[in-house]
C-alpha positions in Angstrom: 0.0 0.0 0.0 2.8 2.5 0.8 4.9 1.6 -2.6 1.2 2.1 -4.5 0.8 5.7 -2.6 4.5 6.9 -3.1 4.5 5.6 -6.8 1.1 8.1 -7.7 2.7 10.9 -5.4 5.9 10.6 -7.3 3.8 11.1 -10.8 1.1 12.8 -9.8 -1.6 14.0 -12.3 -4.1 17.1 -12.2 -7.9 16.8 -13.0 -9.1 15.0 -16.3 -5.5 13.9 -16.6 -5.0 10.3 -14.6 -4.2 8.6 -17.1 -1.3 6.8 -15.4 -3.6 6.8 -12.2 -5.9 4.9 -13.9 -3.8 2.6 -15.5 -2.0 1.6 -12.4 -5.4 0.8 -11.0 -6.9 -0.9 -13.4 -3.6 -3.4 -13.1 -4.6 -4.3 -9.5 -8.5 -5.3 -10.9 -7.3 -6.9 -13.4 -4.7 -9.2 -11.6 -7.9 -9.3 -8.6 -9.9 -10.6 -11.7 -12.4 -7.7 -9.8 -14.9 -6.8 -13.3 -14.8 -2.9 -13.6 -15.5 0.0 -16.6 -13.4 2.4 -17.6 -15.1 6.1 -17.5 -14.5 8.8 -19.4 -12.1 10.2 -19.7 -10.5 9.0 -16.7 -11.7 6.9 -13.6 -12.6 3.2 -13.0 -16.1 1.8 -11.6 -15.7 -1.5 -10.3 -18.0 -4.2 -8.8 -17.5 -7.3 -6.6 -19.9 -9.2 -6.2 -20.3 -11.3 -3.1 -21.5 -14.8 -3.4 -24.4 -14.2 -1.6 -27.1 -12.0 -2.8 -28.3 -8.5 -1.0 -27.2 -4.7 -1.1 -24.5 -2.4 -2.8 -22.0 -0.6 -0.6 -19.9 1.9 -2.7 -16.2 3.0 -1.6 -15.0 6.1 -3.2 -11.6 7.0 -3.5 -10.6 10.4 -5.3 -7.4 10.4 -7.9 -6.3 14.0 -9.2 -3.1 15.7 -7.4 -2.8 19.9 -7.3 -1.0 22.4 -9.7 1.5 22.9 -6.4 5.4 23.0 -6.4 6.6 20.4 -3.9 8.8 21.7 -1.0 9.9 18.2 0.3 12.5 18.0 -1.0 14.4 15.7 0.6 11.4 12.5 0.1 12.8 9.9 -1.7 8.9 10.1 -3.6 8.8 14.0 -4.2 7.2 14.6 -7.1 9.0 14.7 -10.3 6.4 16.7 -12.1 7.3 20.4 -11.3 4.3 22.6 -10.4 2.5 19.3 -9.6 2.1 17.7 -6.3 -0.7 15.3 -4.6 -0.8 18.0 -1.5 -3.9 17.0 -0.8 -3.9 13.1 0.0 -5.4 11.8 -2.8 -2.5 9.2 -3.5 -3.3 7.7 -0.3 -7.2 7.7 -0.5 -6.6 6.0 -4.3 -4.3 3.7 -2.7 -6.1 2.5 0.9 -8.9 1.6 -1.5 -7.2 -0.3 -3.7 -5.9 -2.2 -0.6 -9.1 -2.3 0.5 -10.3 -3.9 -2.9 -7.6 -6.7 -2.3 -8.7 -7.4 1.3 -12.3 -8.1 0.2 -11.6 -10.1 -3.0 -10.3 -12.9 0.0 -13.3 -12.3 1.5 -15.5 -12.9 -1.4 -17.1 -16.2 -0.9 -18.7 -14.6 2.1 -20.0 -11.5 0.8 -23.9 -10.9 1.2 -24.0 -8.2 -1.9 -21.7 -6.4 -3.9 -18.8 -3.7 -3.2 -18.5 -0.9 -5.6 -15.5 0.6 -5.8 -15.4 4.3 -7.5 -11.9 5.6 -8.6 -13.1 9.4 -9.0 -11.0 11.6 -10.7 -11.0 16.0 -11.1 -12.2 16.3 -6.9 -10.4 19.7 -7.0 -12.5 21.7 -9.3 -15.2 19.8 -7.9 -16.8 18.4 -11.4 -16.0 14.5 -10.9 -18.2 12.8 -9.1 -21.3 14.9 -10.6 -19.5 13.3 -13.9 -19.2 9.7 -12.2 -22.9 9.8 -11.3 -24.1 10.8 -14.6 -21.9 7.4 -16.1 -23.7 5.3 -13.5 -21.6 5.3 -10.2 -24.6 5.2 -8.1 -27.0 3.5 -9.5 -28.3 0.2 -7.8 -26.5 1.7 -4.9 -28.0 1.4 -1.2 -25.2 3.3 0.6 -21.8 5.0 0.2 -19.0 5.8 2.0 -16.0 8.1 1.7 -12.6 8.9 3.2 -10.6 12.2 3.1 -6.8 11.5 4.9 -6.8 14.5 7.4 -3.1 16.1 8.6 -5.4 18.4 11.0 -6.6 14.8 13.0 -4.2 13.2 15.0 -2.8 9.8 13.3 -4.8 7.0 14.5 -8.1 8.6 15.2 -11.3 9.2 12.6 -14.0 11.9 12.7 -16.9 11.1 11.0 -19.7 12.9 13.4 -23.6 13.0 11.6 -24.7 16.1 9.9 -22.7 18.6 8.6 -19.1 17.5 7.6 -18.4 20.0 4.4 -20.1 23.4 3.2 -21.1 23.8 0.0 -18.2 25.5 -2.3 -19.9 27.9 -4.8 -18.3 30.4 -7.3 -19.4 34.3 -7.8 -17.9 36.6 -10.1 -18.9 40.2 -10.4 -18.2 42.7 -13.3 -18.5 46.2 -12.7 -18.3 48.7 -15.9 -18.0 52.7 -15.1 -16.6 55.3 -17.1 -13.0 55.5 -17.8 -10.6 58.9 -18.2 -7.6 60.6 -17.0 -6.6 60.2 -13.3 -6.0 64.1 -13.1 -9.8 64.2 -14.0 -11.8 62.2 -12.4 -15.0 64.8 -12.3 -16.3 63.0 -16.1 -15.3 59.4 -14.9 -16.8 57.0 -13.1 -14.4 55.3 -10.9 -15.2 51.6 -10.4 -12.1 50.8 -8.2 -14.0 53.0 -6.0 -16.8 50.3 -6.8 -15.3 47.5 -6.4 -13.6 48.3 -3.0 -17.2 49.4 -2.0 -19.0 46.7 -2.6 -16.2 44.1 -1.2 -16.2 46.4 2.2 -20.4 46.8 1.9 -20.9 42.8 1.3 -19.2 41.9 4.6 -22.9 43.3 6.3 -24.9 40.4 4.6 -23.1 37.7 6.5 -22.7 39.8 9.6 -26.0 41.4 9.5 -28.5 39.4 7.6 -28.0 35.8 8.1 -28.9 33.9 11.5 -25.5 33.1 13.1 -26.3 29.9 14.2 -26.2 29.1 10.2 -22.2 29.5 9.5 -21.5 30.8 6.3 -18.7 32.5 4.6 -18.1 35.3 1.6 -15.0 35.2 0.5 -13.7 38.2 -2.1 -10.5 36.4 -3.3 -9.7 38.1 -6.6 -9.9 42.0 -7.7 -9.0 42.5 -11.3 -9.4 46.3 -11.8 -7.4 49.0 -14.2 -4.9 49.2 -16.7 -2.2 51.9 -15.4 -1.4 53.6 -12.7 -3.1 57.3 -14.0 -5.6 55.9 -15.5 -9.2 55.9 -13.8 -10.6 52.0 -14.4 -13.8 51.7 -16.2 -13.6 47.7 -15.6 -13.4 45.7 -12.3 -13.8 42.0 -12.3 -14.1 40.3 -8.2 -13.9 36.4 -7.9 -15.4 34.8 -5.1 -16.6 32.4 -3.0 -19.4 31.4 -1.0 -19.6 28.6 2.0 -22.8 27.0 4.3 -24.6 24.3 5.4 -28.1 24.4 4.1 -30.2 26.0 1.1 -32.0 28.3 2.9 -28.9 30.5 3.5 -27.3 29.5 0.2 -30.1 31.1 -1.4 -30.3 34.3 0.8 -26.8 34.7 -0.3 -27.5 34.7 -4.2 -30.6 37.2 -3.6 -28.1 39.5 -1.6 -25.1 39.3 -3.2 -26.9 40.4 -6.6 -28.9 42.9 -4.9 -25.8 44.0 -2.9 -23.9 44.3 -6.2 -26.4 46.7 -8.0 -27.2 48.7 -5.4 -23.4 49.7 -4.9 -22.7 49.8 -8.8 -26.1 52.1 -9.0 -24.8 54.9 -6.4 -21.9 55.5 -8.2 -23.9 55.6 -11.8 -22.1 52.0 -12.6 -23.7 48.6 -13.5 -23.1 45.3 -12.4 -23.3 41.9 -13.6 -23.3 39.2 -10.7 -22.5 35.2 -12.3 -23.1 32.8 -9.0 -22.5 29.0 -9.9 -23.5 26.7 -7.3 -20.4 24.4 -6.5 -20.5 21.4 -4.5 -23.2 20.4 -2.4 -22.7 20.4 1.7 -21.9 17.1 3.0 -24.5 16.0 5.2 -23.5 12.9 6.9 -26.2 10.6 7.4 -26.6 9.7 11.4 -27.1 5.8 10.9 -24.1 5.7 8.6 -21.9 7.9 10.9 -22.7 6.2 14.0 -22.2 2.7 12.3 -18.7 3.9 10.9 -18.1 5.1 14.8 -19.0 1.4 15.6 -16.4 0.3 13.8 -13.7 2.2 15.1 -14.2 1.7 18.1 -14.8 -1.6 17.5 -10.9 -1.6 15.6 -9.4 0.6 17.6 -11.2 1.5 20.8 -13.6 4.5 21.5 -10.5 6.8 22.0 -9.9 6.3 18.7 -13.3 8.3 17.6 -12.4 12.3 16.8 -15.2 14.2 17.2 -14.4 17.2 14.6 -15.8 20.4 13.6 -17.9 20.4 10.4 -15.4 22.6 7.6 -16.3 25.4 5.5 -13.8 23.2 3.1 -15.4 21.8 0.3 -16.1 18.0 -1.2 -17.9 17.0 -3.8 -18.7 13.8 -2.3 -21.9 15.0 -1.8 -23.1 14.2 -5.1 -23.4 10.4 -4.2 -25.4 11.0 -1.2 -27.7 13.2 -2.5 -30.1 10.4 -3.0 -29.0 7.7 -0.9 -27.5 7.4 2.7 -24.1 7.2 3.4 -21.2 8.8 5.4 -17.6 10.7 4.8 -14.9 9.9 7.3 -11.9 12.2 8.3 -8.8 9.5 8.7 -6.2 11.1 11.1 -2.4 11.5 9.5 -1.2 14.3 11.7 1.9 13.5 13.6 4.4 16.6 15.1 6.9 13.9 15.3 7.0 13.0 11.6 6.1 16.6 10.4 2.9 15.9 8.5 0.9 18.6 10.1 1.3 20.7 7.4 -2.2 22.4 5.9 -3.6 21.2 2.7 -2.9 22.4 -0.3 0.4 23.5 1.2 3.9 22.4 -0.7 5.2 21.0 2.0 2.2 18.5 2.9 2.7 14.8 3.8 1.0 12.2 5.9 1.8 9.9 8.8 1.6 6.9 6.4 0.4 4.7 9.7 -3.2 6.8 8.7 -3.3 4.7 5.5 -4.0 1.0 7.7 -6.7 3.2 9.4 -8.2 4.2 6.2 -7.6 0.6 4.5 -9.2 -1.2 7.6 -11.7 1.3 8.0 -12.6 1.2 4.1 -12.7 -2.5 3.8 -15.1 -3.2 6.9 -17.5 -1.0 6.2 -17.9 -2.4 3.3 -17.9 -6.0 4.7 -20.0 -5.7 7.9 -22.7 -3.1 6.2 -23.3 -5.7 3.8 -23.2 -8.7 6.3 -25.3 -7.0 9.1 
């Protein structure tokens, strides 16, 4: 399992790209004699199927790596693809389920149902699993469960609380146009850096003003495109954004706001604005019977110390779209270790896991799978 995750983290590959990823998989079904499909245009869908009948469980494991420069330098495995890196743990989720996949092909014969195993590509920009559901990933499926290796969860211990785990992740970008002229003159102009900086400053007052604080939710402005030179008065400003909670209600309030917010600003200053908001990723909402049976079985494995209880994240996961319609759970598998120096935060260069985290994950993987179909 460790050679598999430091081989993928050693070539990793950004969305719609896993070839290799897929490839190497596809090696371990075949050799497991484990049926699957190729999607398109990567990813792998595979089924086992017990040799008794009953339900489908489906495992999901994500594939895709980040457009990050690697800072570790001194890891035998360090990526050999500059400006690429798996910073986010997706080597070890693709390989824990592969193990997992090896551990219940023994187990076969005494299977009451049939495993699914999804090998998801593009997580990151949140458009594969939507894209794995729409070629078939859930369908004849009673349950699914996830993991997500976690460097902020101490190594040997899992979080996977019911309710809210992830917000939903959605995208907003806001053109403003104004009037352009000479910076000496600003009298005929309309200045829409003074928009922009208005409305960004203005916006704040919906989420600290307008939406119940018992329902988190974040605006994030993380982009501001505006002017050409530095005596030049802008006539266009472009803002990219993003917008985080845990249930429609809000989500909606937000979109009504954050258009109205947007005009209203643009119209005191004779400007106009043009608000796109795409709705991202889903919240993952953690099913309580799943959750609590996936608590079972940590404590079960590794006693009830071993169960994190853990914050819901404003993070986002598009493992939501396989639960939108059917039950299922999302686990956080501890790989933080001070010792080892894999505290590090996602998505940073110099991320890496306690590799101890990937038995957790495997175990954990494998006998949900096994006892939610034998129960």
């Amino acid at each position: 399992m460790v050679a598999f995750r430091r081989d993928l983290h050693a070539h990793p590959e950004l969305q719609w790209e896993e070839v290799r990823t897929t490839e190497k998989i596809a090696a371990v079904l075949t050799e497991l004699d484990i049926p699957f499909v190729r999607t398109k245009p990567t990813g792998i869908i595979a089924n086992l199927v017990g040799a008794h009948p009953g339900k489908t469980v489906a495992l999901r494991a994500d594939m895709d790596a980040l457009p990050v420069y690697e800072l570790n330098r001194e890891l035998s495995y360090r990526s050999v693809e500059d400006g690429k890196m798996h910073a986010c743990g997706h080597d070890a989720h693709t390989a824990m389920l592969v193990t997992a996949a090896k551990v219940l092909k023994k187990y076969q014969n005494e299977l009451h149902g049939t495993v699914r195993f999804i090998f998801q590509p593009s997580e990151e920009n949140a458009e594969g699993a939507d894209e794995m559901v729409r070629q078939g990933a859930v369908e004849g499926v009673d349950n699914a469960f996830g993991i997500h290796i976690w460097s902020q969860v101490p190594v040997g211990q899992v979080a996977v609380d019911p309710g809210s785990a992830f917000a939903s992740a959605d995208v907003v970008t806001i053109d403003f146009k104004g009037k352009g002229g000479h910076g000496a003159m600003p009298e005929g102009t309309i200045d829409v850096a003074v928009v922009a900086s208005s409305f960004v400053m203005n916006a704040q007052a919906i989420v600290a003003r307008e939406v119940n604080p018992l329902n988190p939710v974040v605006f994030t402005v993380g982009k501001m495109e505006v002017g050409t030179r530095f005596n030049v008065i802008a006539e266009n400003a472009r803002l990219e954004g993003t917008v985080r909670c845990f249930d429609e209600a809000t989500q909606n309030r937000m979109i009504q706001r954050i258009n109205e917010y947007a005009d209203h600003v643009a119209g005191i200053y004779g400007a106009t604005a043009k608000v796109n908001y795409r709705k991202g990723t889903a919240p993952v909402i953690n099913e309580e019977s799943s959750a609590l049976f996936a608590q079972s079985l940590v404590t079960n494995l590794y006693g009830i110390e071993a169960v994190k209880h853990e914050p819901p994240t404003t993070g986002g996961e598009d493992f939501s779209a396989y639960i939108q319609s059917i039950p299922g759970c999302f686990a956080l598998v501890g790989s933080g270790n001070p010792e080892k120096d894999t505290e590090w935060a996602h998505h940073h260069g110099r991320f890496n896991i306690d590799e101890e985290g990937m038995r957790v994950g495997a175990t954990l993987y494998a006998n949900y799978a096994f006892e939610y179909l034998n129960k």
